[in-house]
C-alpha positions as CSV (number, residue, x, y, z in Angstrom):
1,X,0.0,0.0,0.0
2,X,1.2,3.7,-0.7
3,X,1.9,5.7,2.3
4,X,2.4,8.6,0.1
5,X,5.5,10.9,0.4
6,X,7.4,11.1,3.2
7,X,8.4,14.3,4.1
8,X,11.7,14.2,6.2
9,X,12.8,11.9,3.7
10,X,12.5,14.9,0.9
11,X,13.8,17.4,2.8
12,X,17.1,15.0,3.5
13,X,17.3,14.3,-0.3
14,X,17.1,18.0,-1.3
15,X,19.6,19.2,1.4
16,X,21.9,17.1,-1.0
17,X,21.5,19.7,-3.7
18,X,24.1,22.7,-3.6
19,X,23.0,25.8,-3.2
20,X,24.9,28.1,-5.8
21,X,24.9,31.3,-3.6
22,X,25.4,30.0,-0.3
23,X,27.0,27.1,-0.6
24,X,24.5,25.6,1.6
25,X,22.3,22.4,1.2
26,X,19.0,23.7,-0.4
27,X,17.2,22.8,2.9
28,X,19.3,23.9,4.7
29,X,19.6,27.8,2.5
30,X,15.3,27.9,3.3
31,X,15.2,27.4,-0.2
32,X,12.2,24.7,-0.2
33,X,9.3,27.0,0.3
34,X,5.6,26.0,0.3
35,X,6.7,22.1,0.6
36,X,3.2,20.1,-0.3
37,X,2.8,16.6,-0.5
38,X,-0.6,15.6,-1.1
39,X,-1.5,11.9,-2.2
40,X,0.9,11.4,-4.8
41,X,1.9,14.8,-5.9
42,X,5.0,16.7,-4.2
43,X,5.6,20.3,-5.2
44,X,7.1,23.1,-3.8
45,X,8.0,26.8,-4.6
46,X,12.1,27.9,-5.3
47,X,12.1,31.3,-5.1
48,X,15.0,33.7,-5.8
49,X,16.0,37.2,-7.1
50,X,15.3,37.8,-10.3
51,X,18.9,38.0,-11.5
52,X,19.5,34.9,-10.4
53,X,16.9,33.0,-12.5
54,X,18.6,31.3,-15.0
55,X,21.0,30.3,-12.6
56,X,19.0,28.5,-10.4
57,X,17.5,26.6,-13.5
58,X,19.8,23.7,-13.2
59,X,19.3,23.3,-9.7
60,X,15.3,23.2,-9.9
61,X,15.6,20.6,-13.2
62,X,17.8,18.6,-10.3
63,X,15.2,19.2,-7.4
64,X,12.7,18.1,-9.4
65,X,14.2,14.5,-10.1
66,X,14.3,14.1,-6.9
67,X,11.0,14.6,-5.9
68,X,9.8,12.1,-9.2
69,X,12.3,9.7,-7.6
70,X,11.1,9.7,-4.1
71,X,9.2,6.5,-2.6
72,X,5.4,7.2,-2.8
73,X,5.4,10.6,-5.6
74,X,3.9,10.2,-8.4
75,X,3.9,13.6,-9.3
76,X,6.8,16.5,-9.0
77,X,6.7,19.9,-9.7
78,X,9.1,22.8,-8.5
79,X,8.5,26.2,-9.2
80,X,11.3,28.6,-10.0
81,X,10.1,32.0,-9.3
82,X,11.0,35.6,-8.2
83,X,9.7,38.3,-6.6
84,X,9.8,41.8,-8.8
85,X,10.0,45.0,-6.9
86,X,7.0,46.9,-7.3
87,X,6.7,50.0,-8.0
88,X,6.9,52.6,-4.7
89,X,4.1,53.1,-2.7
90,X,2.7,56.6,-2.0
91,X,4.8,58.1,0.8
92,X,2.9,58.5,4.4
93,X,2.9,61.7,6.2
94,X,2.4,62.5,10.1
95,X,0.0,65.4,9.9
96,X,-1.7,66.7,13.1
97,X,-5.4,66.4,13.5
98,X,-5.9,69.9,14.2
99,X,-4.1,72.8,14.9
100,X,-5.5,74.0,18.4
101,X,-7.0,71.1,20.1
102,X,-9.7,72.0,22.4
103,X,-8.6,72.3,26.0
104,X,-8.5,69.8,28.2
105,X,-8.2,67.7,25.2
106,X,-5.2,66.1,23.3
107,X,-4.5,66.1,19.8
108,X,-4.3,63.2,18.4
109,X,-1.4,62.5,14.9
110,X,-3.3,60.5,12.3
111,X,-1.4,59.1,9.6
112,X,-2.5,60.2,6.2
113,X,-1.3,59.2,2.1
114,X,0.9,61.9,0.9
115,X,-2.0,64.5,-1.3
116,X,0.4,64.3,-4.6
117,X,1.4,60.9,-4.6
118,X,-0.7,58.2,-7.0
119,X,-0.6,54.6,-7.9
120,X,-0.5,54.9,-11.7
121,X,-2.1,52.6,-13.8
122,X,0.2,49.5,-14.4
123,X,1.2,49.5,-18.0
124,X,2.4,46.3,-17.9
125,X,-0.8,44.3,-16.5
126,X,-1.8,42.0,-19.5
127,X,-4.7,38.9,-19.2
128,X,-3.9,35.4,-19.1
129,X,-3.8,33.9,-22.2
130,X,-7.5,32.5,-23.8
131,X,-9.1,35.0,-20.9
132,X,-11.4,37.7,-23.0
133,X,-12.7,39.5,-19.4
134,X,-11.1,40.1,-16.2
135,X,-13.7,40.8,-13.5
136,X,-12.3,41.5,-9.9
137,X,-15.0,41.1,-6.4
138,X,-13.8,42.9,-3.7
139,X,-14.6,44.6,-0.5
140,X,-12.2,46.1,2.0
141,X,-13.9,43.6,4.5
142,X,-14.1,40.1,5.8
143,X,-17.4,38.3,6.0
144,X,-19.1,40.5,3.9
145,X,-19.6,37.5,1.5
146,X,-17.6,38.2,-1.7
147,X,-17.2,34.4,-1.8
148,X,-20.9,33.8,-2.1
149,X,-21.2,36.7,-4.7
150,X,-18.5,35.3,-6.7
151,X,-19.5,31.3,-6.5
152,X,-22.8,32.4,-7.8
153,X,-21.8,34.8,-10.5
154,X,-19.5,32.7,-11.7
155,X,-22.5,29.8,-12.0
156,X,-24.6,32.6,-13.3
157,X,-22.7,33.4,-16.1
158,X,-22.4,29.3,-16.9
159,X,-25.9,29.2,-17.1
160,X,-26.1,32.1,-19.7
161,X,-23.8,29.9,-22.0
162,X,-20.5,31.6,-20.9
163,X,-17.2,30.0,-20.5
164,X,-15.9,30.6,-17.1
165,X,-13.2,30.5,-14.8
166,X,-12.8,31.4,-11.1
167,X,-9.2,31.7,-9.3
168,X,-9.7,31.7,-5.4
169,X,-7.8,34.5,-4.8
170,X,-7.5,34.0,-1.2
171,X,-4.1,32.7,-0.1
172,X,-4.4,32.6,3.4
173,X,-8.6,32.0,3.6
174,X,-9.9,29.6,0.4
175,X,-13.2,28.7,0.1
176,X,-13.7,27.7,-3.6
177,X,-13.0,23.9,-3.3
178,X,-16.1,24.2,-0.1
179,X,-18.5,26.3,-2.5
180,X,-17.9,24.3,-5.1
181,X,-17.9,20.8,-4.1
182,X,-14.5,20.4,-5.0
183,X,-11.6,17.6,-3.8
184,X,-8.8,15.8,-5.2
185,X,-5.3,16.7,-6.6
186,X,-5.1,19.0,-9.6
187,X,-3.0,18.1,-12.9
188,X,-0.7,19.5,-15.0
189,X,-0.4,20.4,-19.4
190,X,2.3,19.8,-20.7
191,X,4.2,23.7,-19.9
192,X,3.6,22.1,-16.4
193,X,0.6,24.8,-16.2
194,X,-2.4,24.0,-13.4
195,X,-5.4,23.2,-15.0
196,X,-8.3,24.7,-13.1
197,X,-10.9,21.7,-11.7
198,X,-14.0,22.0,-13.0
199,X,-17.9,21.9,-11.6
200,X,-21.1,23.6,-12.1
201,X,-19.6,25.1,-15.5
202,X,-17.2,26.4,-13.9
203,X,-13.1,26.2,-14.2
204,X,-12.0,26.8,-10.6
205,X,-8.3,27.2,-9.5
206,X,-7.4,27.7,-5.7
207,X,-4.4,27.1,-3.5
208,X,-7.1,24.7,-1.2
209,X,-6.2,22.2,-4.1
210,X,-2.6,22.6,-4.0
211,X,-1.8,22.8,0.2
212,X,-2.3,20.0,2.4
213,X,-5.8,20.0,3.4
214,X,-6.5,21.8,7.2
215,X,-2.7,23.2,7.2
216,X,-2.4,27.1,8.0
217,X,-0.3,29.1,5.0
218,X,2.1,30.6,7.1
219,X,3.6,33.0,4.5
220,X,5.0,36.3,4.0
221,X,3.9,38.8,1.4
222,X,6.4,37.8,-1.9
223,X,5.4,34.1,-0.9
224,X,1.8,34.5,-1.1
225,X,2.0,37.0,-4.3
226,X,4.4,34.1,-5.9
227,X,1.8,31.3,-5.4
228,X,-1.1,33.6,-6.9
229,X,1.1,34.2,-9.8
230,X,1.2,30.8,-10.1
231,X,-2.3,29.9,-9.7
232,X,-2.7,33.1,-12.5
233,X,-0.6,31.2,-14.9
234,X,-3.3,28.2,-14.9
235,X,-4.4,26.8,-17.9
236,X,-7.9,28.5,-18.0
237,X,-8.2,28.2,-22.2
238,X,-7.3,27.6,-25.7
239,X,-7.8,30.0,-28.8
240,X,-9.9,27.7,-29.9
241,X,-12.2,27.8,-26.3
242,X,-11.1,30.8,-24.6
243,X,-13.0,32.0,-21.1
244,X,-15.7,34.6,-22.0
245,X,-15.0,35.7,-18.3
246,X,-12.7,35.3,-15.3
247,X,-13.6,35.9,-11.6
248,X,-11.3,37.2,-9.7
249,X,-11.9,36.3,-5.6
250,X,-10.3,38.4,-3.9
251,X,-9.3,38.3,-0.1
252,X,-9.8,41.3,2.1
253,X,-8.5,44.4,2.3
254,X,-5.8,46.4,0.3
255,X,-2.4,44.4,1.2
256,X,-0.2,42.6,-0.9
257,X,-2.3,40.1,-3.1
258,X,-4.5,43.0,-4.3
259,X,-1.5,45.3,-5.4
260,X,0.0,42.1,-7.5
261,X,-2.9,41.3,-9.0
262,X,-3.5,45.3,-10.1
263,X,0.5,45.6,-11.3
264,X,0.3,41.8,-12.9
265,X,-3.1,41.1,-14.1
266,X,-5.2,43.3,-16.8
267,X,-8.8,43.9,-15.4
268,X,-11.9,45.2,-17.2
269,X,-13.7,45.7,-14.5
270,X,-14.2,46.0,-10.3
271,X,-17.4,44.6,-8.7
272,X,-17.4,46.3,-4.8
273,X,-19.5,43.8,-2.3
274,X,-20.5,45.2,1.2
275,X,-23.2,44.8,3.7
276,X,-25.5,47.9,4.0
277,X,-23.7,49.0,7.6
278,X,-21.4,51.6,7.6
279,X,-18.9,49.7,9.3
280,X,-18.4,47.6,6.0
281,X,-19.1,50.9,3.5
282,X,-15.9,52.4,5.0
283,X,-13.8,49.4,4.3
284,X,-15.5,49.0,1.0
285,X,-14.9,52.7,0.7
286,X,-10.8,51.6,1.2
287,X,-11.3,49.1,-1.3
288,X,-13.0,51.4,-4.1
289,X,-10.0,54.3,-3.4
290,X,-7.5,51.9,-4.0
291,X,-8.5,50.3,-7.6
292,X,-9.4,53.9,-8.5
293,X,-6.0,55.1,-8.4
294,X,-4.8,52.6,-10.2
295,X,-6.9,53.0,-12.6
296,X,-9.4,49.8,-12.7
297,X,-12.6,50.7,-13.4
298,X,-14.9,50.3,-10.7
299,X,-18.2,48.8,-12.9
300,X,-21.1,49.2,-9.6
301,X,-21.5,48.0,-6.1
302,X,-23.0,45.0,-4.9
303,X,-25.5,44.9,-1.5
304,X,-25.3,41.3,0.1
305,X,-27.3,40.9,3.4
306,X,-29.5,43.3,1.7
307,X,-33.1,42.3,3.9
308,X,-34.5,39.4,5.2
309,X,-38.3,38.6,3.5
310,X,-40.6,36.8,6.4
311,X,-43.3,34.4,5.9
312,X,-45.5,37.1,5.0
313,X,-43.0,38.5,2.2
314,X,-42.0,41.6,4.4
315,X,-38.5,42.5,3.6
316,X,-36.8,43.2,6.8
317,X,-33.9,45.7,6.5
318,X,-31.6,43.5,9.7
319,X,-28.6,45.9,8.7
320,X,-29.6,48.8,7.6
321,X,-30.9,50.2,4.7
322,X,-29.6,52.2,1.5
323,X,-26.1,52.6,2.4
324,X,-24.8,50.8,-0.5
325,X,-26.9,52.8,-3.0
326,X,-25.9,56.1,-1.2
327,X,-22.2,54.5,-1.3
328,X,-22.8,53.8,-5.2
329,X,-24.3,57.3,-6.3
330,X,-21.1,58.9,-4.1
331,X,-18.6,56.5,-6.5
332,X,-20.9,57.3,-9.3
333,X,-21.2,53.5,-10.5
334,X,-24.6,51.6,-10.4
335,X,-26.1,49.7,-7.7
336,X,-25.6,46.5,-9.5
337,X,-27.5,43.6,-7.0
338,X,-29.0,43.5,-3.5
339,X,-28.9,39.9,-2.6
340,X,-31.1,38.9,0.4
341,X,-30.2,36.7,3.6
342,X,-31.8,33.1,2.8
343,X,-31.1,30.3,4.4
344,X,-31.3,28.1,0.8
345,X,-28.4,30.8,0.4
346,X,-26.4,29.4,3.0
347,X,-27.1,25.6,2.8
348,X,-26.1,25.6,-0.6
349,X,-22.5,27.1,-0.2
350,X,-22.3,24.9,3.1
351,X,-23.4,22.0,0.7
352,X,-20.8,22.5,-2.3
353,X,-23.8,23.9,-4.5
354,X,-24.5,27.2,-6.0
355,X,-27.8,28.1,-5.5
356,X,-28.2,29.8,-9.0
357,X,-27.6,26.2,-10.1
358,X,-29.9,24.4,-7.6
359,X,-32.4,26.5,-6.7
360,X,-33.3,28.8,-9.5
361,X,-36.6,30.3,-8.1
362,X,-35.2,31.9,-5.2
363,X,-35.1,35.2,-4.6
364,X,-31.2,35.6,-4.2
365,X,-30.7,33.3,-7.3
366,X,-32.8,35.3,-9.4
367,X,-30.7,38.6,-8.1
368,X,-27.6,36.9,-8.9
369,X,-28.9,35.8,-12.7
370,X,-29.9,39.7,-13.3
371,X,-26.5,40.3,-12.1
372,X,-24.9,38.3,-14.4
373,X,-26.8,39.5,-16.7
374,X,-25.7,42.9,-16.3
375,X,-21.9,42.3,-16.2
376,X,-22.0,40.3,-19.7
């Protein structure tokens, strides 16, 4: 019986490898990053400064025998990458809040984004190859459900005849393989691409696939931006089939993975999801600012959470109400969707089934169809 890789053992066996630079065993340089051995497949991420590339060739050809020669691997893959500067950041100034506090009362230093400084638009973005659109969900906020807007988009826009693709953006948080219904090991083309699993209509691609399932991703920023590049890279088409349209989930916030994908990745389009309290619309509010200055177009905002309907067909307002339109009117970009709290909604992600493709006379499915609708 196959016990499948074992791990110490792969680690000895690299160590035996030279590393050019230090002089070091590989292992022993940190060199094997992201080590992964899942059933038969053992892969792991070689990263080094970009002027060191072709050097380094050689020593991931010989990392990867290695791994194909191991007791229990039936797969091998080692990705040689590097991690680009990017371009500077806007510098932050100190600023007081005000000039004469009141008295009895501190001022308090706030620190703000330099008025004259900009993230340009990245000249250099392009699409992945056989990808016509590039459409981005984000929020500034966690558990807003961008997730649920995206799995059911993305089913949406299978059921209108599209070809489409979702990458998991989410290094540290994925939930595609749950949403989807998805398990197993992906494979490789022959470039040694990913290809994206598929269900629902949908090509899905998502680091849960790749990491050992229950393991934390314990990573630093140029880690997790190299493994989305990866992921990126996937084999999502042909000329002959290309994607119609690629959904970008994105994690939280403004950090790291957003900025790669903006200076890597060639979007048509930003889809803002938030929850009709203003503690989400400032984060969302974060979110919008930052693909503005870089010049993404911001195409409307979505309302998730929008009302609860009761037995009698009331819609109950449980967070608030209008704050995404008034958020949309300020950005001057549509209200695109206000999806309501259903518990069919919730089952179904829980379950590994969109609800556009399972339950197609709810409410929320039917606000998710119009939306699709919209962004075709």
């Amino acid at each position: 019986m196959n016990e499948g890789p074992d791990r110490t053992a792969i680690l000895k066996a690299l160590d035996a490898i030279v590393d050019p630079k230090s002089g070091k065993g590989l292992t022993s340089a940190g060199l094997v990053r992201g080590l992964v051995l899942r059933g038969g497949r053992a892969a792991f991420m070689l990263e080094v400064a970009p002027a060191d590339i072709e050097l380094y060739r050689p020593v991931r050809d010989r990392a990867e025998e290695i791994l194909a020669n191991a007791d229990g691997v039936e797969l091998a893959q080692v990705v040689l990458t590097s991690e680009v500067q990017a371009p500077s950041m806007p510098s932050l100034q100190v600023t007081p809040r005000r000039q004469a506090p009141p008295a009895g009362r501190g001022g308090r230093a706030r620190v703000a984004e330099d008025p004259q400084a900009k993230l340009h638009p990245m000249v250099d973005a392009v699409k992945p190859p056989h990808v016509k659109k590039v459409i981005a969900i984000a929020s500034g906020k966690g558990g807003v459900g961008k997730s649920t807007v995206s799995t059911n988009l993305a089913a949406a826009f299978a059921r209108l005849g599209k070809r489409v693709g979702l990458l998991d953006a989410d290094i540290y948080g994925p939930s595609a393989p749950t949403m989807f219904g998805l398990d197993g090991d992906p494979t490789f083309d022959e470039e040694k691409r990913l290809n994206p699993m598929e269900a629902w209509g949908v090509k899905v691609m998502s680091i849960g696939f790749i990491v050992e399932p229950g393991t934390a991703n314990i990573w630093r920023g140029p880690m997790a931006s190299s493994a989305l590049r990866t992921l990126l890279n996937s084999n999502w088409g042909s000329e002959e089939e290309p994607l119609d349209v690629l959904i970008l989930d994105l994690p939280p916030g403004t950090g790291d993975i957003q900025l790669t994908l903006v200076q890597k990745l060639k979007m048509d389009g930003v889809v803002i999801v938030s929850t009709p309290q203003e503690i989400a619309l400032i984060d969302a509010r974060r979110a919008a600012t930052m693909f503005e200055k870089t010049g993404a177009p911001i195409l409307g905002v979505v309302e998730n959470m929008a009302y609860f309907a009761d037995s009698s067909g009331v819609r109950v307002p449980i967070f608030g109400s209008g704050g995404a339109r008034a958020e949309a009117e300020r950005l001057g970009v549509p209200l695109l969707a206000e999806i309501p709290i259903e518990v069919p909604l919730r089952e179904a992600c829980d379950a590994g089934r969109p609800l556009v493709a399972t339950n197609t006379e709810s409410a929320a499915a039917q606000a998710f169809m119009e939306l699709a609708r919209k962004l075709s």
